[in-house]
N, C-alpha and C positions, 0 to 999 in steps of 0.2 A: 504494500500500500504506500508506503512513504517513499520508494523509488519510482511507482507511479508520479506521483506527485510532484514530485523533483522532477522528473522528464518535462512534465506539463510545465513547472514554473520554468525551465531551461526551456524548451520551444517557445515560449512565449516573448520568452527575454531576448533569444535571438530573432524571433519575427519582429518586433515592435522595430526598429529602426527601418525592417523594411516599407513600414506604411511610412514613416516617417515619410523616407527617401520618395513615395507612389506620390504622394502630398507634395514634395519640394517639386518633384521632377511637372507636378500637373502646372505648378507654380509657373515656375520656370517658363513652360510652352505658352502659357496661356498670357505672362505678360509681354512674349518675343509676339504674338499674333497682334496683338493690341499696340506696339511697339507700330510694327508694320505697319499696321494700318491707321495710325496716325505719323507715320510717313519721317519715323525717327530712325533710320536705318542702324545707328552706333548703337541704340539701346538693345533693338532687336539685336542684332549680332551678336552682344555680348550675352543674352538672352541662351542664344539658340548653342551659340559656344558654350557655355558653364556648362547644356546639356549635352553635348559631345565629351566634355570631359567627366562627366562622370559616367560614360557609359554607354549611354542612351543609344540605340540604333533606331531609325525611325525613319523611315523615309519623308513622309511629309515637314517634320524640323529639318531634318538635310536640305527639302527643295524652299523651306523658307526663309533657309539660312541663305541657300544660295539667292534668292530674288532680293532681303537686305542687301546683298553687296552690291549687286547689280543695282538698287536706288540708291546707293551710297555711291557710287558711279554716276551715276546719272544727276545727282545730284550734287558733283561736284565737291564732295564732302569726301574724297577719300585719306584713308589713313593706312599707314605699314601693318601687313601684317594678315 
């Protein structure tokens, strides 16, 4: 019973960061779209980058990340990098 119990409290304690991260990562997307389309390309970018670095594979942030740079182009706002 009590090694039951201790597994429970051990999965628990290691999943809890992962909602954490489901939560930052929803974050994350959702202020790189709103970025975009208020036409802040540096924001979004760095938006859609934080989630490449931590992982993230996703095609739709890949192709949003890539349309920021392309208005960060277009906009004559570009930076290194």
């Amino acid at each position: 019973m009590r090694r039951t119990a201790l597994f429970a409290l051990a999965a628990f304690v290691v999943a809890l960061p992962a909602f954490a991260d489901e939560a930052e990562t929803k974050t994350l997307f959702d202020d790189g779209v709103h970025a975009l389309q208020q036409e802040r390309p540096n924001e979004a970018i760095a938006s859609f980058e934080a989630l490449a670095d931590r992982g993230v594979v996703d095609a739709t942030a890949s192709y949003d990340r890539g349309l920021a740079y392309a208005l960060r182009v277009h906009m004559s706002a570009e930076q290194p990098g």
